[in-house]
N, C-alpha and C positions, 0 to 999 in steps of 0.2 A: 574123609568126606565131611564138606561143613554142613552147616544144619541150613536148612531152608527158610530163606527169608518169606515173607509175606507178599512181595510181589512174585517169587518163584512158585507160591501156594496159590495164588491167585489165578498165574497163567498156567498148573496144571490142570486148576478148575475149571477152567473157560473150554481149555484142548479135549477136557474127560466129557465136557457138556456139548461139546460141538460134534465129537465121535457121537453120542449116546443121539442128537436129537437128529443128525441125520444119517446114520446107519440104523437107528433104530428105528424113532418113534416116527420118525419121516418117509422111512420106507413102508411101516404097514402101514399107516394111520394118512399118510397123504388127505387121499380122498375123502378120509371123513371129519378132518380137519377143514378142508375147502369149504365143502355141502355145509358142515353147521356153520360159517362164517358167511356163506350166504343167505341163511335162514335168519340167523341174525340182525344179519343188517336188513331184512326183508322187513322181522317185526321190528326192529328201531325203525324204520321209516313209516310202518302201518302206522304207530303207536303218534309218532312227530307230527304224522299226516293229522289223524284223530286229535289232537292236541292242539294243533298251531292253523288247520285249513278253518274258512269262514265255514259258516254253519249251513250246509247246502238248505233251498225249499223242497229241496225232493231227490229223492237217493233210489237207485235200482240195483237187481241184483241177478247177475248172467253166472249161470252155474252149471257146469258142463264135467262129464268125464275127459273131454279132448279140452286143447289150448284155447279160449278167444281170444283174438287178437285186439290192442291197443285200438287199431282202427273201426274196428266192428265197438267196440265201443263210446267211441266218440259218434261215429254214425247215429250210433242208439240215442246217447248225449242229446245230438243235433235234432231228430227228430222227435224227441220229446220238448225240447226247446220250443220247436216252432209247434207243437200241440199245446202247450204254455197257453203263448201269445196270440195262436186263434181265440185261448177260452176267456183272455185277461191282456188287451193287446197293449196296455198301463202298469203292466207287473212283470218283468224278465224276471225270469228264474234262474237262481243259480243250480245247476243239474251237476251231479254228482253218482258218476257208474260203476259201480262193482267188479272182476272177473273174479271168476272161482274157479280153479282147476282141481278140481277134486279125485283127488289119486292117493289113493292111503299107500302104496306103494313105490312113490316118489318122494323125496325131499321136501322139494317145490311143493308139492300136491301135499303133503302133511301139512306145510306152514299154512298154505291157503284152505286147508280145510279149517284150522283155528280160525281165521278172517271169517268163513261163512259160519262162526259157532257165532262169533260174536254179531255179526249183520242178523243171524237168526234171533237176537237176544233181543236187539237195537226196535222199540217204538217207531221210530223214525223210518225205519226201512221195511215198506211194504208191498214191494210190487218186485215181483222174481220172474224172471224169464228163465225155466229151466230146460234139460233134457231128460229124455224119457229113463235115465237111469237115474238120475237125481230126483224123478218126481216118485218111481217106488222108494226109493230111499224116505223121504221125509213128507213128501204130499200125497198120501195116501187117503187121508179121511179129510170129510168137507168142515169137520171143527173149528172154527176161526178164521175162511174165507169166505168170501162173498162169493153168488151163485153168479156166475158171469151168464150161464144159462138162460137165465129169466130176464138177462138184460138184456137177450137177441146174436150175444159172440157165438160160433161155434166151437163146440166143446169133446172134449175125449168122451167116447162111449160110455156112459154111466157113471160121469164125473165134471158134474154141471163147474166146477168151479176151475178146472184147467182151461181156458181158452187155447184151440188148436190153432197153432201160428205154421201149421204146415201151408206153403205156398205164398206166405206174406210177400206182397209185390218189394218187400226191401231185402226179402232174401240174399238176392244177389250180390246185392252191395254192401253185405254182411259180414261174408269171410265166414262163416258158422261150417262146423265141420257138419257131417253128412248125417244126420241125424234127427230123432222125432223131437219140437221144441213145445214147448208150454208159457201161459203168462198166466200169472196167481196175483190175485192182490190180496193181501189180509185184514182180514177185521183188525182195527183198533180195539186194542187190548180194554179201554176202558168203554166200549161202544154200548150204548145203550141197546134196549130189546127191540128188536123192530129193524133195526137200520138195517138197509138192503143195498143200497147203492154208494159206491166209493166215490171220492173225493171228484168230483167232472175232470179235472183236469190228468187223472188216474187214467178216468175212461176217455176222456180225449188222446192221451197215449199211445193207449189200446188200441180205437179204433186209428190210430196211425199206423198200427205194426198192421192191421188186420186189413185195410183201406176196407172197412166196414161200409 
């Protein structure tokens, strides 16, 4: 028998790695090979987005146990848009919307749980529309929002700073799954003592989802 050249080393190497990655590692691993390559390319896009998109004037943030859809937020987009241009009809905004599907139990719903650590981190982003699971999750206590209350929205039972977006006239044309919603706006982290009312164009928003 002659001795093995280096292309015969070569092509058992390729045959030994072709058996091993799909008898193997292909067969258990499939799936969790897919999931991280889509979680991936999730946060290279988050990250390219945050990096490369112009600097929105105003950013929100829909944050649901169930899916929002694509369209429910552009909807959302558009009608703060046009809440903008009632309050400044000289100044378009550029508007800039959120989803969060948050499910620690998903893939999907892991990655987009990181997106809502960081929009919770972000200055810039103050104004959340949530659900009633997400608001015991994190909007528990009035520390750092403004008392929507005293501005005249109606509010969750003994939590002047939820606005109840139960029945908003744009419901319908929402897509929102079946569930209790909320609107938070928060204090500016560097807000002086005293300040009570958010930016007009916050509460022009507001009173769009509410038709106040």
């Amino acid at each position: 028998m002659g001795l093995k050249t280096v292309k015969d080393e070569n092509r058992d190497y390729r045959a030994r790695f072709s058996y091993w990655f799909k008898n193997i590692y292909w067969y258990h691993y499939k799936w969790h090979t897919l999931i991280g390559i889509a979680v991936l390319i999730m946060a290279v896009t988050f990250i390219y987005d945050m990096l490369s998109s112009v600097t929105p004037d105003f950013q929100f943030v829909v944050a649901s146990r169930q899916y929002i859809s694509d369209e429910s937020i552009e909807n959302l987009s558009e009608i703060a848009r046009n809440a903008f241009l009632d309050t400044d009809p000289d100044s378009p905004a550029v508007i800039q919307g959120h989803s969060i599907y948050y499910n620690e139990q998903d893939q999907m719903g892991i990655a987009s749980m990181q997106k809502f650590a960081v929009m919770m981190a972000d200055d810039s982003v103050s104004f959340f529309i949530i659900d009633g699971d997400i608001q015991k999750l994190f909007f528990t206590e009035p520390v750092g929002f403004f008392d929507l209350g005293e501005l005249g929205f109606r509010t969750a039972p003994g939590m002047p700073w939820l606005a109840d977006l139960a029945g908003m006239p744009q419901a319908d044309n929402l897509t929102f799954p079946g569930n209790v919603f909320y609107a938070v706006i928060r204090l500016p982290r560097n807000a002086v003592s005293g300040v009570t009312t958010p930016d007009p164009r916050q509460l022009a928003f507001l009173e769009k989802l509410v038709n106040k």
